[in-house]
N, C-alpha and C positions, 0 to 999 in steps of 0.2 A: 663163608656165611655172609649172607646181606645184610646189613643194621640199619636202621631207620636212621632217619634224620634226628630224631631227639638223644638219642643214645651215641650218635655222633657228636652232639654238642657238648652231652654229660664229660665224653672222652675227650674233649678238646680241651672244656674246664679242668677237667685234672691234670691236663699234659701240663696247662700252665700256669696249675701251682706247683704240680713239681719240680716244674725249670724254675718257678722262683725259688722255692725250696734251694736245690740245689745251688743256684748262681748266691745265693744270700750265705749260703754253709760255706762255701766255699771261700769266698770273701773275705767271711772270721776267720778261717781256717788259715789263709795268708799271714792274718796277724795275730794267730795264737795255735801253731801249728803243733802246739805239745794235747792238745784240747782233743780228747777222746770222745766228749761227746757229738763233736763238729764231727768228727769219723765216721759215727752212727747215723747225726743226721743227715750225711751224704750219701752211705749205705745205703738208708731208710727210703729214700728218691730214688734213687737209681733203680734200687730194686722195684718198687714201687711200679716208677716208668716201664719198668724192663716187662713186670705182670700185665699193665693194659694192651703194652703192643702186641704181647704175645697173643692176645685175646683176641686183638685185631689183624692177626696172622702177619706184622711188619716185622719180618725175619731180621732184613737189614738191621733194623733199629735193634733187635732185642740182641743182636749180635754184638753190635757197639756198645753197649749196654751191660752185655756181661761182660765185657772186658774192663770196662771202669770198674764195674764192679768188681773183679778180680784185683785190679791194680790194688783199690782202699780196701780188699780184704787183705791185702798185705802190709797194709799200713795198720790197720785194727789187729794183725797179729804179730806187729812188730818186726817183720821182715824188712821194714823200709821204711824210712825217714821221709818226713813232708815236708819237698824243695821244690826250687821254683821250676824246673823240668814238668814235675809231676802235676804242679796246678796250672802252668802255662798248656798243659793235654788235654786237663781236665774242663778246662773252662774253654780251649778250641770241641769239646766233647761236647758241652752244653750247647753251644753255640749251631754245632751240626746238625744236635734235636731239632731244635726249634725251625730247624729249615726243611726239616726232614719227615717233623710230625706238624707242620701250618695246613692250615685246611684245604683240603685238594691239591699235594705236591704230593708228589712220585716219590715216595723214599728211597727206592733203589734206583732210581736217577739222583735223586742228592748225594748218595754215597761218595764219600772221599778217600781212596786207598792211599792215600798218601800220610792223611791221618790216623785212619786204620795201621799202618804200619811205623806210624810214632809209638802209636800204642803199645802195637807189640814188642816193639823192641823195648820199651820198658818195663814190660813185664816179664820180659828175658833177662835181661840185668837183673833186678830183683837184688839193690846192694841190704847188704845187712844194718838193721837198723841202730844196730852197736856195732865198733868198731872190735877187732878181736880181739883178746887177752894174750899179752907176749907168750906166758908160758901156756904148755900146752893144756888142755881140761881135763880133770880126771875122768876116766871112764864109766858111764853109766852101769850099773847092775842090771842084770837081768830082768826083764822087765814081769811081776809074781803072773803064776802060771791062771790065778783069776785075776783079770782085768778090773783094776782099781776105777770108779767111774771119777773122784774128786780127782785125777789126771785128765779125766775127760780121754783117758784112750778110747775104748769100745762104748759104740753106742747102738743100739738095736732099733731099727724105723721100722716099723707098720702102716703101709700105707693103703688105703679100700677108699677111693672114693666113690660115694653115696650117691647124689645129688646127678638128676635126671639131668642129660644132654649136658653132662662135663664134657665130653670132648671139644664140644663147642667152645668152651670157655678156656682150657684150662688143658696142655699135652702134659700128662706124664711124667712123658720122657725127658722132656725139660728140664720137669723138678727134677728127676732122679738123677742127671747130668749135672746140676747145680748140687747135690749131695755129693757126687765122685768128687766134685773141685772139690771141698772139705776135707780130703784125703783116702786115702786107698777102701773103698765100698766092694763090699761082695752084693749082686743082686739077685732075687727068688722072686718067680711068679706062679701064681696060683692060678689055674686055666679052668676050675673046677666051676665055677659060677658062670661060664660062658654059655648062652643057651642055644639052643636049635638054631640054623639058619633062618627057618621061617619067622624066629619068633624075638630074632636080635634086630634090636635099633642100633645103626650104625651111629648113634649122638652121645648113647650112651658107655661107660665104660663098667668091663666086666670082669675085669683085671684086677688082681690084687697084689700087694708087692709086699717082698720082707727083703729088708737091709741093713746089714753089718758094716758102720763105718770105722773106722779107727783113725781118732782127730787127733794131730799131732797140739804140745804142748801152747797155751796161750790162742789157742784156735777159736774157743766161744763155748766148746761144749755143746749141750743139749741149745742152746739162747741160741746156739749158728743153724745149728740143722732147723730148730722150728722157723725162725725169719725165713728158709725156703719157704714153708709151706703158710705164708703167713697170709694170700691170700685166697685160701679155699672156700667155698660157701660154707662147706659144713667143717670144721676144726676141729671136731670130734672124730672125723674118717684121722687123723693122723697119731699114732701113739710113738712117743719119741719118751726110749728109756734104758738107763744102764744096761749092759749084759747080765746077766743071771736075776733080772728084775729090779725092784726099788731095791729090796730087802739086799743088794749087796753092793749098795753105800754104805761105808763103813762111819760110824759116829770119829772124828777125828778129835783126837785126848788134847788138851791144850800142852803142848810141851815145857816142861818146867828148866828151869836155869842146868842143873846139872846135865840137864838129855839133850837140850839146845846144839852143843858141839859134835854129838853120838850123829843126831837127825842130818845135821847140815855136812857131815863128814859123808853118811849113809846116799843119800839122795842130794845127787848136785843141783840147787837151785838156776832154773835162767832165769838169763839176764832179765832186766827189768825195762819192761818197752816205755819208752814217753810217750807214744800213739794212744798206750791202751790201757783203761781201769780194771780196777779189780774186779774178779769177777760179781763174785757178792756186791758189788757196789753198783756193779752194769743189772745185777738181777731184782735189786730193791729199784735201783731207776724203773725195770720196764714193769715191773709191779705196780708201782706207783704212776706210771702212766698209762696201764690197761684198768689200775684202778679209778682214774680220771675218764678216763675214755669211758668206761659202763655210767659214773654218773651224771656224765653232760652224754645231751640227747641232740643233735643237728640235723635240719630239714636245708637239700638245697631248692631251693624254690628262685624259678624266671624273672629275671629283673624286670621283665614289662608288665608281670603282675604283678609286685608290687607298687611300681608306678599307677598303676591302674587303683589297686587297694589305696595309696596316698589321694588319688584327687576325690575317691569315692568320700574318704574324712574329708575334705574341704568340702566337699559340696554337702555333706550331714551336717559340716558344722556354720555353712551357711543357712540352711534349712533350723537348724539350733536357736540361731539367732535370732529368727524371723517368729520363731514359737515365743521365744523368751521378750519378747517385743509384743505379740499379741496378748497375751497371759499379761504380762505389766498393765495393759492398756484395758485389760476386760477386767482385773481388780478378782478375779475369783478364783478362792483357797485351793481350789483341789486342782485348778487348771496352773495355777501357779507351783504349788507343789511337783508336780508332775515335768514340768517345764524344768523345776530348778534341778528334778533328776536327771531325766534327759543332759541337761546339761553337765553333770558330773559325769555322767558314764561319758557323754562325747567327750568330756574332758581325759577323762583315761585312754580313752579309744586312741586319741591324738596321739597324746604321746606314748605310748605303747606303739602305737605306729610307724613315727619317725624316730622311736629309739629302734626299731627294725633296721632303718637308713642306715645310721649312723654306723660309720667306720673308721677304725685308730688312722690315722694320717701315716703312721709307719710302715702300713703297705705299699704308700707310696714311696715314701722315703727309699726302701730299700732297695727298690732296683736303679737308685740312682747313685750309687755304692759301684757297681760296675762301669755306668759311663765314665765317672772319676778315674778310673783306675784303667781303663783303656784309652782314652781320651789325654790325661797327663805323658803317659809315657809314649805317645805317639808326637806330644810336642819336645819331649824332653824335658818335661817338668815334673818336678818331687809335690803330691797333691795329696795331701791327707781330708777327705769330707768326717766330718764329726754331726752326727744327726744327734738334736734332746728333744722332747718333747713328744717324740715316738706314739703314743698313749694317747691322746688329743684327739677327740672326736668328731668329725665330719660328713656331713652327710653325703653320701654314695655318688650323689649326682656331683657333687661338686669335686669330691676326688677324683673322680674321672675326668675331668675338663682341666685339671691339673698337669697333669702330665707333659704336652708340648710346654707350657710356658716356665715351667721350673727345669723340662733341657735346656730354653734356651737359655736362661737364669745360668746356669749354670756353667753352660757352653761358652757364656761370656767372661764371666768370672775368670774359667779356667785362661780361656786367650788372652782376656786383655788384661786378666786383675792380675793375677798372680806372676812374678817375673821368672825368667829364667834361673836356675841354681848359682852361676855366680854371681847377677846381677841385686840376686837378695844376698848371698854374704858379700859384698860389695857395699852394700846398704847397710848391714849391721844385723841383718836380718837369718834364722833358720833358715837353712837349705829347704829344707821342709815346707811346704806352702799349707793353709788353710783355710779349710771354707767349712763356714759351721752354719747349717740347716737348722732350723728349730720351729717348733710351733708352740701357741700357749693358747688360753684362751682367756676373751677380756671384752668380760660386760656380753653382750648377743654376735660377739664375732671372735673369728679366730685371727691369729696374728699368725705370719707366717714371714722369717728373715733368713735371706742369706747372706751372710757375713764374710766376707773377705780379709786378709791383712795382707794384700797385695798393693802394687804402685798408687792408686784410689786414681780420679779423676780431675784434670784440670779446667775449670770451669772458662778461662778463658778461651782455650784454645778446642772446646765444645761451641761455646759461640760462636768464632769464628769459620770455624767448618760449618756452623749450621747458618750463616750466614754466605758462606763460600758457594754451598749448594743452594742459593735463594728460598730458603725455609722459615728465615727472618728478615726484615724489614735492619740497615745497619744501626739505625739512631731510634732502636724501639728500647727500653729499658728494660732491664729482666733482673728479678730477683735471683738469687744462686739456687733456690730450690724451682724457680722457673727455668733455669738454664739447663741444669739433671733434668729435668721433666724433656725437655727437646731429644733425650736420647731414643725416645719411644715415639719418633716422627717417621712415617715411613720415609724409607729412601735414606736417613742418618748411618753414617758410620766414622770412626773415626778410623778405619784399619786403614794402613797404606797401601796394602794388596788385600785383594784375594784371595783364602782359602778354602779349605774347604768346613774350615771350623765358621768362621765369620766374615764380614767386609762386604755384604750387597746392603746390609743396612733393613733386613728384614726381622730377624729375630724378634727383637725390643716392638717391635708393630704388633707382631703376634700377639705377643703378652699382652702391651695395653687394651686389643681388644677382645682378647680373653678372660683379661678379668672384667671389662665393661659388661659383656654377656653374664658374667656371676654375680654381679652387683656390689664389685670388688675394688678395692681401693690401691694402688701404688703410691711408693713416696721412695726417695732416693737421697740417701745420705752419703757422703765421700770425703776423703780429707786426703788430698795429693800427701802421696809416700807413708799412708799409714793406712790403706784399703776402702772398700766401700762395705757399705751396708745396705740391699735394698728390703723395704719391707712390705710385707702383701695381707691387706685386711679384707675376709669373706666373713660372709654370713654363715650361723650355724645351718643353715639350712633355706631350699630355695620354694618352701611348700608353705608352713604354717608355724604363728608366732603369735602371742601374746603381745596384746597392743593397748595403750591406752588413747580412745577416742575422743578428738578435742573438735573446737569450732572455732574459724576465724569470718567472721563476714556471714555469708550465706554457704559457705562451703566445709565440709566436713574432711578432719586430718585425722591420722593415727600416730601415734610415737612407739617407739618396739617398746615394751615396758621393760625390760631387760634395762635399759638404758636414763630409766627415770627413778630420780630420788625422792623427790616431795612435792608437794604443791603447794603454794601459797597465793596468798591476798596481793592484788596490785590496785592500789587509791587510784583514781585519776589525776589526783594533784601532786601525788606522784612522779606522775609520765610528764608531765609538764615541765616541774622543778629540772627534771634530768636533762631537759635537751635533748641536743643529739649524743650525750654521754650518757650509754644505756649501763647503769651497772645499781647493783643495790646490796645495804650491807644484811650478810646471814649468819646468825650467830659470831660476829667478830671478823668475818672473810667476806671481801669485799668478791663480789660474783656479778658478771657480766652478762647481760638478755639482749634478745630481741625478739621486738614487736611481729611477730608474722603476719600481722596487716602490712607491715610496712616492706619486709622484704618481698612480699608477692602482690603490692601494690593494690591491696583490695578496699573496695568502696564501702562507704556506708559509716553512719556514725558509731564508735566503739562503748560499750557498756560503761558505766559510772567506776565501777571493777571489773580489773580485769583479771586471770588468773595467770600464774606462773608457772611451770612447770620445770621444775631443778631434774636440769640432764648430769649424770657422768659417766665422763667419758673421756680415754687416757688420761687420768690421774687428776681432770680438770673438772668445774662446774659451770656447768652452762644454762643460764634460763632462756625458756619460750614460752613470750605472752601471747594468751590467747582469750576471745571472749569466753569460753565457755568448756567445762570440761565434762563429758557426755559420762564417761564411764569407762571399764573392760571390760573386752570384749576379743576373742579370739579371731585371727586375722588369716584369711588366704591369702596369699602373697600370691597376684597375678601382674604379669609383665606388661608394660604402657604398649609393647607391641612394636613393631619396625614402623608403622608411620611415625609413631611421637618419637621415639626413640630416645637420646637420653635429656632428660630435665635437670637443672642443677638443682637440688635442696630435696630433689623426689628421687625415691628410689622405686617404687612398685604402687601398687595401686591393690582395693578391697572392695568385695559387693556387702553393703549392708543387710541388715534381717528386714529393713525392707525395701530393698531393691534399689537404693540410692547407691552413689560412690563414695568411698574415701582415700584420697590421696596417702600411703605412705611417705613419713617426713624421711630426707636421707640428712640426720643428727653432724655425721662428719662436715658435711657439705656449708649449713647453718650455721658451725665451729668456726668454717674455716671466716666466712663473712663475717663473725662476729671480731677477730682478731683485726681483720682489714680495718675496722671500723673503732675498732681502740689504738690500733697505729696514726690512723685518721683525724681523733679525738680525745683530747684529754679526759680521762674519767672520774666524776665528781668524786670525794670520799666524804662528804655528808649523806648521802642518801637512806633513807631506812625504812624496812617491811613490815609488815606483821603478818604470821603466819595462822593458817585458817587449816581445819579440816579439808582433804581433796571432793 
């Protein structure tokens, strides 16, 4: 059958949450391989996978597919123990998909028989997941001549499916194939509802089925047979039930102390698998999560329409603006009223909107759990990543521009940060290497650190090389956070060779100008023989922000308000008294400002008062005097463009409500000039404020 293009995309998106799915269960499952639930949710993928290909007629794939699948139905019923054989397959397995199911590759040209027969030969071994008991086991009793269903021996399948042009979607035979694996199946077809030649649709199915399975002990029961059929249109074509019906499940008596020895002499208990929970505790889990699944409701909707939906709110809330501005200036109640609503619903609309965006950072996080873990052991390094902050919300666009620059982050870390295993216990150091990932959020940005406790960087002999390769001037002065900063110069490397991890000195390039593009901050902290720290600050978002609008001169600014604490009074006799030592005392803390006439050199004589505006920001207070402060005012955040490109102190630019500009301030930037300038200056400790309504 042919599929559209849309429906092709639909299926691409799923393949590639189930590969994430999968490579992430997997992962855990390495470091908690007793964990029954990681069982399930690798079952849950696999099969998953295994239902779209099949819909998409990729034999290959669904072939492979069941075989994993078979391998962890023997780990979920305890036939086998999860060791590094088994996930060293499993993750060459994932790996294979993704080549196999990429958009427009030949699956049965990707095919690997060589892989295909790792496979099998492990699921021909099949070692037992308990080692056996010296003595021999007592023998079973006869198993009662009606089939107990709380054994889960006999289970009775009725299968009719309903739903118009199932063959298209969905063979059978498959299912019914995937029931035999569950163990010995008798099958029955009913040919009675097949109609006339003339009057059968070859799309549709007319077939009905009955089947007798008999599931051997710790197998899943009824919870194995339904995950077959788990993904039918209609769920009601499938009845899955004891033999002789409900009514012969037997109520089982709680056995009291005296019967305890009778019961356990009577019926030999198996062994007890570490793969796999109880049943009752696997049947309350999917309970509880088909109960969660009815009451969360999900829409997948095109990322290009929501971009589209975001700039539509920037441009209502400019339009917003320009009302709330007219309405101010005509003075009249009902036009003013009206205005003030509008603007509350715009105000909802917004964010409701880019709370749409907004996505936990831990989707990215976690497929960087794999590079770690292929990437160490091809150097020969022991590399544990530890990700916090999982949960941390960013917006959509900015997580996806993510990605190259936290490989290379990361790719360096592993080569050059972390040392070899004898070289750290040499040191004093865990064999073990670490790099801990984290995100938080702080004030209108997020923070994002990768942490190392590897050999750190020697700030000399980063000079020297970057002096080596003529990238510096040799008698230029550099601070040691300006000397880290040269690692992110194109063309820098400190590697001695070549490989194929690092050494052409392009990585650290990427980065810097992929965060430049986000309007993102780098800083690089290091301490030769105790690792590095780099840490990366973005904005919540690259659309619409909450601003408070100020005046310097003849020209109009915004501050994120996210970032501002208060306003106050500045005297002119004041600004005088101070010098060039800009600081004034606030409630007991002496707090350091500056004039943004003076940093951006603007004309004209400054107001008798002036105002202040108290920023914080990393745990500091910072003021910015300005003549004049307009008000709030919500802000589009549009880019100065590749002619300007970047301005130190500006990060983005905004259309007013009416039609004028306002420079976005960039707070960091202003920060950092304000330090230069008390390194520069001594700072009065007489000076004093008084503070004023904003």
């Amino acid at each position: 059958m042919v599929f559209d293009a849309e429906t092709r995309a639909l299926f691409q998106e799923e393949v590639q949450e189930n590969l994430a799915e999968l490579d992430g269960a997997l992962l855990e499952l390495e470091k908690a391989p007793d964990e029954a639930e990681l069982v399930d949710r690798i079952f849950r993928a696999v099969h998953t996978l295994k239902g779209a290909c099949d819909m998409f007629g990729l034999s290959p794939v669904v072939a492979l597919a069941h075989n994993l699948e078979s391998l962890f139905d023997q780990v979920r019923s305890g036939m086998r123990r999860v060791d590094k054989p088994l996930l060293d397959v499993a993750f060459a397995v994932k790996d294979r998909f993704a080549l196999m199911l990429a958009d427009g590759a030949d699956a049965a040209a990707m095919e690997d028989p060589e892989l295909s027969a790792r496979l099998a030969c492990l699921l021909e071994a099949a070692p037992a997941a308990e080692d056996p008991p010296a003595a021999a086991a007592p023998t079973p009793p006869d198993p009662p001549s009606t089939p107990v269903a709380g054994d889960g021996t006999v289970w009775h399948v009725r299968f009719a499916p309903s739903d118009p042009g199932h063959l298209t979607k969905s063979d059978p035979l498959a299912l019914l194939d995937d029931v035999r694996a569950l163990g010995p199946t008798t099958v029955r077809c009913d040919l009675s509802a097949v109609p006339e030649l003339a009057e059968l649709d070859p799309d549709t199915c007319y077939l009905r089925f009955e089947a007798d399975c008999v599931m051997p002990p710790g197998s899943g029961g009824d919870n194995a047979l339904r995950d077959v059929f788990l993904f039918l249109e209609n769920p009601e074509d499938v009845v899955v039930e004891p033999e002789g019906g409900p009514e012969a499940v037997p109520a089982v008596p709680d056995a009291t102390a005296a019967e305890a020895p009778a019961a356990a002499e009577a019926v030999p208990t198996p062994a007890p698998s570490p793969c796999r929970e109880p049943q009752s505790t696997a049947a309350e889990a999917k309970r509880s999560a088909h109960a969660k699944k009815e009451s969360m409701q999900s829409l997948r909707v095109d990322a290009a329409k929501l971009d589209d939906l975001v700039n539509l709110v920037g441009e209502l809330v400019i339009a917003q603006a320009r009302l709330t501005q007219l309405a101010s200036g005509m003075g009249h109640p009902a036009l003013t009223s009206v205005a003030e609503e509008i603007e509350r619903l715009s105000n909802d609309l917004r964010d409701n909107t880019l709370g749409i965006r907004m996505l936990p950072i831990g989707t990215t996080f976690s497929r960087f759990r794999r590079l770690v873990r292929d990437l160490s052991a091809e150097m020969g390094k022991s590399i544990e990543l530890v990700t916090e902050g999982g949960e941390t919300e960013l917006d959509k666009t900015v997580i996806e521009q993510l990605n190259d620059p936290l490989v290379h982050l990361l790719r360096n870390s592993i080569d050059h940060g972390i040392e070899p295993p004898a070289d750290r216990l040499a040191a004093g150091k865990p064999e073990t290497g670490s790099i801990v990932l984290a995100a938080e959020h702080a004030g209108g940005e997020v923070l994002l650190s990768i942490t190392d406790d590897g050999r750190g960087m020697d700030p000399e002999r980063i000079r020297a090389k970057a002096v080596e390769k003529g990238l510096v001037a040799p008698d230029v002065r550099l601070s040691e956070s300006d000397i880290f900063n040269l690692i992110f110069l194109p063309g820098f490397s400190t590697a001695e060779k070549v490989t194929n991890v690092s050494g052409r000195g392009v990585g650290m390039d990427v980065v810097k100008r992929s965060m430049d593009s986000l309007r993102g901050k780098i800083e690089v902290h290091s301490e030769l023989g105790r690792g590095t720290r780099i840490i990366i600050r973005l904005p919540l978002t690259l659309a619409i922000i909450d601003g408070l609008q100020i005046k310097a001169g003849d020209d109009q600014y915004i501050i994120p308000l996210s970032l501002v604490e208060e306003c106050l009074e500045l005297p002119r006799e004041q600004v005088l008294a101070a010098g060039r030592g800009r600081s004034l005392q606030l409630r007991g803390e002496l707090v350091p400002y500056i004039r943004l006439r003076e940093a951006f050199d603007l004309r004209g004589t400054p107001p008798s008062i002036e105002q202040v505006v108290v920023t914080h920001f990393e745990g500091e207070r910072t003021g910015i005097a300005v003549d004049e402060i307009m008000g709030q005012q919500q802000t589009v955040i549009k880019s100065l463009g590749g002619y300007i490109g970047t301005v130190s102190g500006i990060s983005g630019a905004t259309i007013n409500g009416d039609g004028t500009m306002s420079l976005i301030l960039d707070i960091p930037s202003l920060v950092a000039s304000i330090k230069r300038m008390a390194a520069a200056s001594r700072l009065p400790d007489n000076s004093s404020i008084r503070a004023s309504a904003p």
